[in-house]
C-alpha positions as CSV (number, residue, x, y, z in Angstrom):
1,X,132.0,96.2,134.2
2,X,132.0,92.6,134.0
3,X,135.0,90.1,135.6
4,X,136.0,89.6,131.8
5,X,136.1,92.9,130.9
6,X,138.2,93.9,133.7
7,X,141.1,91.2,132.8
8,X,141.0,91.5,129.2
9,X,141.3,95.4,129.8
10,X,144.4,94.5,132.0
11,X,146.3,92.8,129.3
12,X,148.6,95.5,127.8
13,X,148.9,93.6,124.8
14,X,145.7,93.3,123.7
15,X,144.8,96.7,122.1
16,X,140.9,98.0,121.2
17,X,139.1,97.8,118.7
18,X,138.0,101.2,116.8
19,X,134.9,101.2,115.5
20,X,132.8,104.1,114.9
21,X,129.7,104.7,116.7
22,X,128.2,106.1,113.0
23,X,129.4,102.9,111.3
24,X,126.3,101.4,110.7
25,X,122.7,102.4,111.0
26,X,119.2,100.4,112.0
27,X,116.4,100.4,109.7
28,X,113.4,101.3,111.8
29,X,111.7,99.3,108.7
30,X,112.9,96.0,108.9
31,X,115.8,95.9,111.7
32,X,118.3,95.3,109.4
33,X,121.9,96.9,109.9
34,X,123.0,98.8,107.0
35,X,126.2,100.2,105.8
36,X,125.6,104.2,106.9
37,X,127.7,105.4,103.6
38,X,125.5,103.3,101.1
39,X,122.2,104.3,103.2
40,X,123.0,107.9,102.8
41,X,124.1,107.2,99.1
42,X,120.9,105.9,98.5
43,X,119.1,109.3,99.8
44,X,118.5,107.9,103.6
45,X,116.4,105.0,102.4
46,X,117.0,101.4,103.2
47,X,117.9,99.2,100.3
48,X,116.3,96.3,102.0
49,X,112.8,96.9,102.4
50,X,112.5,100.6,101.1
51,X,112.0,102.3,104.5
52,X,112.3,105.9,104.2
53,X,113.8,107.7,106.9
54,X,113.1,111.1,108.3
55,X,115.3,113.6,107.1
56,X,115.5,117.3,107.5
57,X,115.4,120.7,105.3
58,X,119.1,120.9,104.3
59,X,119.0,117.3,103.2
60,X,115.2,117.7,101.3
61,X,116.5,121.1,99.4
62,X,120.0,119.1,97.9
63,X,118.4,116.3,96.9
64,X,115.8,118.5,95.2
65,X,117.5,121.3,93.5
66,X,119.0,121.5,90.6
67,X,123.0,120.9,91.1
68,X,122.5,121.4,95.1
69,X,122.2,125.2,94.3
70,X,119.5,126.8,96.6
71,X,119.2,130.1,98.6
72,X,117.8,129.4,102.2
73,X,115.5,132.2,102.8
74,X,115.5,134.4,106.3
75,X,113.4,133.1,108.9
76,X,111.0,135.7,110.5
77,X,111.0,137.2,113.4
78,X,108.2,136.1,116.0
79,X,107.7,136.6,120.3
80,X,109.3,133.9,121.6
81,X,107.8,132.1,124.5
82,X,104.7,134.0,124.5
83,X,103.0,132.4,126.9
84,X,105.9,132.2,129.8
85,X,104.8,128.4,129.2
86,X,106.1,125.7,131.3
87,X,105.9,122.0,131.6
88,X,108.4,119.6,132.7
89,X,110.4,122.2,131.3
90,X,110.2,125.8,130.2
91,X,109.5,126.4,126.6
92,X,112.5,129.1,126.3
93,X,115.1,125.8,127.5
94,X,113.0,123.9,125.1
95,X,113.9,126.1,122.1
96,X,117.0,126.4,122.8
97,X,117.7,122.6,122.8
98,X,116.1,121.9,119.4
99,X,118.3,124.9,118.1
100,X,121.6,123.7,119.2
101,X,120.4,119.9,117.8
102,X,119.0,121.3,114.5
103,X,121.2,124.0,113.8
104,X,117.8,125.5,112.7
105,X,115.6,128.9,114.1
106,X,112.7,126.9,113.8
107,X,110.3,123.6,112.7
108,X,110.1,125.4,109.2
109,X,112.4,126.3,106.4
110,X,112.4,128.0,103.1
111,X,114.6,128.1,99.9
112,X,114.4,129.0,96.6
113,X,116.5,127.5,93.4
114,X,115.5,125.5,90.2
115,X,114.0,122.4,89.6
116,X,114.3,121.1,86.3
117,X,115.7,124.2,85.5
118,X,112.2,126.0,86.5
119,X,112.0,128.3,89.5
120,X,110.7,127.5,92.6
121,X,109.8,127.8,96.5
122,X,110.4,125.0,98.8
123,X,109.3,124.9,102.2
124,X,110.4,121.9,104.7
125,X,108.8,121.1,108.0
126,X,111.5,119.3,110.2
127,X,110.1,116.8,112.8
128,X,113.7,117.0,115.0
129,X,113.0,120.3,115.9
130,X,109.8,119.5,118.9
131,X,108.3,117.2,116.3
132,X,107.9,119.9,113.4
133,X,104.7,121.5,115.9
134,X,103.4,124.3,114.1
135,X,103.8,127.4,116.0
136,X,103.6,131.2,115.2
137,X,107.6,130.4,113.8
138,X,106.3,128.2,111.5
139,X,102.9,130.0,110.7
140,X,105.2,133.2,109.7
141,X,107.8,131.3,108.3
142,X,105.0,129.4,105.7
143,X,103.5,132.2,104.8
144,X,106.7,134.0,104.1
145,X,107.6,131.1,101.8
146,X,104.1,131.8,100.0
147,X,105.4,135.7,99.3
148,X,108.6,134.9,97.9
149,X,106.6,132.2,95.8
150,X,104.4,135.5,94.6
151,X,107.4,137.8,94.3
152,X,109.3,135.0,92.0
153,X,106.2,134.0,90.3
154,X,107.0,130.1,91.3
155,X,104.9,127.3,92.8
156,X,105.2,126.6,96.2
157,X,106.7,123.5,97.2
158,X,105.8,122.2,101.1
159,X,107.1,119.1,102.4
160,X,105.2,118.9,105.9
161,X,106.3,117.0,109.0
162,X,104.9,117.4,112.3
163,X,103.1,116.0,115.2
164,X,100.6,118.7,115.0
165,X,100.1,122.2,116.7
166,X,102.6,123.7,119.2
167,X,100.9,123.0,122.5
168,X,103.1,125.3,124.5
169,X,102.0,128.9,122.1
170,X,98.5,127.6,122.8
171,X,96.0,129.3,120.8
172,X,98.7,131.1,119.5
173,X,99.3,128.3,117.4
174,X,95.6,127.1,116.2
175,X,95.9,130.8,114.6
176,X,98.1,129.8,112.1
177,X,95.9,127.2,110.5
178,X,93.2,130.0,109.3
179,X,96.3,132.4,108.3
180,X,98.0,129.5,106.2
181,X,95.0,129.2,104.3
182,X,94.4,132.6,103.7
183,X,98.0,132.5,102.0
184,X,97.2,129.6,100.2
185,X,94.4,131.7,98.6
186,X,96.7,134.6,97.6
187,X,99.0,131.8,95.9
188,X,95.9,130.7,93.6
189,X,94.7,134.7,93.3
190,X,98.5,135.0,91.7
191,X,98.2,131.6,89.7
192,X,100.6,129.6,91.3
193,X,101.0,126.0,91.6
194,X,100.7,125.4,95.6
195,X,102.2,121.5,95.7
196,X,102.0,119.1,99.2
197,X,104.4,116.2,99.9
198,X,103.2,114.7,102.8
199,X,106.3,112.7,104.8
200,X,106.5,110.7,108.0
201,X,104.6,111.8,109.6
202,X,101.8,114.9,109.4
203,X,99.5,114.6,111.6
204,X,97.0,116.9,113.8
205,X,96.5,120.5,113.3
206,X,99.4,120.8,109.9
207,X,96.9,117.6,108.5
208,X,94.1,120.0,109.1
209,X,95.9,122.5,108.0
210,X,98.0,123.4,105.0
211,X,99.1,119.8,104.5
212,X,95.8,119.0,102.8
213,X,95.2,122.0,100.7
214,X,97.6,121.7,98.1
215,X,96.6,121.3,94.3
216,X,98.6,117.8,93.8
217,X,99.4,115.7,96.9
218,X,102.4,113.3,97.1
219,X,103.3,111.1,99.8
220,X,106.6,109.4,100.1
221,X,106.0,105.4,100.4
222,X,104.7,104.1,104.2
223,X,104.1,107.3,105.5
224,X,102.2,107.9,108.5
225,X,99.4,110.2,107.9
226,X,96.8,111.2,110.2
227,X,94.6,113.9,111.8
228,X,94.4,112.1,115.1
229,X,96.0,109.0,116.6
230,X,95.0,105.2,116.1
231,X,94.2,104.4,119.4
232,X,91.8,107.4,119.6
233,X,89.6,106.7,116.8
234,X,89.5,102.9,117.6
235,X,88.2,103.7,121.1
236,X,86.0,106.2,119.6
237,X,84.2,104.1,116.9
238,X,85.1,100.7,118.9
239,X,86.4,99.0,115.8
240,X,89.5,97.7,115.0
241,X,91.3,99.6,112.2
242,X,92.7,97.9,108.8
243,X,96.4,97.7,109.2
244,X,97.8,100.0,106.8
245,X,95.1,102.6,108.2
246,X,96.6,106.2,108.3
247,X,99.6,105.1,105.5
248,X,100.7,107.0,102.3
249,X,99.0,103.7,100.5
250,X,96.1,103.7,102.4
251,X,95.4,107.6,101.3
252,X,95.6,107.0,98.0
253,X,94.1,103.9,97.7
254,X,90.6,105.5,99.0
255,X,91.6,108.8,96.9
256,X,92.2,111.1,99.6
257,X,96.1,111.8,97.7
258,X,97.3,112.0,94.3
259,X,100.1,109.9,94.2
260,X,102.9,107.8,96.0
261,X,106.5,108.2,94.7
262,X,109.9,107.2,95.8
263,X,111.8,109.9,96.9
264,X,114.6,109.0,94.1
265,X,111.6,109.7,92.1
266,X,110.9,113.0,93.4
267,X,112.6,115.4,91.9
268,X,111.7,114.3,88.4
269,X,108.1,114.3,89.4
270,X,108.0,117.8,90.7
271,X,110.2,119.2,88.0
272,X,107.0,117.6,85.3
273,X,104.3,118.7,87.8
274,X,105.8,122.4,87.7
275,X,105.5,122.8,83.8
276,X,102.3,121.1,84.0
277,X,100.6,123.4,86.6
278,X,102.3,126.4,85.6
279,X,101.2,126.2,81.7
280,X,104.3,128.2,81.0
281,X,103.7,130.7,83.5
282,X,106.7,128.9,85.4
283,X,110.2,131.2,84.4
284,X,113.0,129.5,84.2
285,X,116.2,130.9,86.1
């Protein structure tokens, strides 16, 4: 504590100022400080430059549903800690830490409700739980989303989020690329939309995975997709990269997504894309 801190707190007169820690948040955009209330008003996306920020499952399904009503479906059962894996830190500690920050079982969640009054399936991959890695949690809880998409007769919605595959289930977790695909298949065998919206950011083994199978691919604006990391391919090919290399523009630009859209935009966009997939197979609630 600094000489001046010290006197001024010895002053009795002099009282504190108040001010809440959650007052005001950064824009990891442009650096800007921005009133928290109007940022979350305006769906966790800065007003200034249009930054979207990360935001998790509870967030994506009552900004997407119709009138905030959703059902969160059960998350499945899975061995825990398979592996007995440990780094800096056992993977058991490591669980439980993204649990009590999240609030969530695991990297993946499900719901169902109505979107433009139209049924439907959501799935969200949350990057604050270990950086949404895909492990045999997620793997199960995906391709549980899939069967309640084939029970309902909806499209399945998936709004992926991850830093890749879960090193600490090892090949445990590489599994659940081929098994995510094989549910994708059953989706189509049943005649059901199966719908991507990449976010920031999907990268590694979800990129390979699931996240680039869908029949329509959206991306939310400046997104940061990739299979592997700049740095690596750059060293690799010894070339330097474009700038926006690896963004939501970039993708679509060279054709490798469908669409960019605003995630004020989204909801509107998926409710058209669901009667235009589902050629009135979609039932309405």
């Amino acid at each position: 504590m600094s000489w001046l801190n010290r006197v001024r707190n010895a002053i009795p007169f002099i009282t504190k100022r108040e001010t809440p820690d959650n007052l005001w948040h950064k824009c990891k955009g442009c650096g800007q400080m921005v009133f928290r209330k109007e940022w979350e008003d305006n769906l966790h996306v800065c007003p200034n430059c249009e930054h979207h920020g990360r935001i998790g499952p509870h967030l994506r399904f009552q900004y997407l549903f119709d009138d905030q009503k959703f059902t969160i479906l059960p998350s499945p059962k899975v061995a825990e800690d398979p592996l007995k894996f440990r780094d800096s830190k056992r993977y058991a500690d490591r669980l439980k830490a993204a649990r009590a920050q999240t609030g969530d079982q695991d990297a993946f969640l499900n719901a169902r409700g109505t979107i433009d009054g139209k049924k439907a399936v959501v799935g969200v991959q949350n990057f604050a739980f270990m950086g949404g890695s895909m492990g045999q949690a997620v793997g199960e809880a995906f391709i549980a989303g899939v069967e309640a998409a084939i029970a309902d007769k909806a499209p399945f919605i998936v709004f992926t989020a991850s830093g890749g595959a879960r090193m600490q289930e090892g090949i445990l977790s590489l599994m659940q690329m081929p098994r995510s695909t094989v549910a994708i298949e059953m989706l189509h065998d049943a005649g059901l939309p199966y719908i991507v919206v990449l976010t920031d950011p999907t990268s590694g083994g979800v990129m390979a995975a699931y996240a680039m199978l869908g029949d329509v691919h959206i991306a939310e604006p400046q997104a940061t997709l990739a299979f592997t990391g700049r740095r690596v391919i750059e060293s690799t090919i010894r070339e330097k990269l474009p700038e926006d290399f690896q963004t939501s523009e970039y993708y679509l630009e060279h054709g490798l997504i469908d669409m960019v859209t605003h995630r004020k935009d989204l909801r509107e966009t998926l409710g058209k894309l669901i009667g235009f997939l589902s050629n009135g197979r979609a039932e309405a609630a």
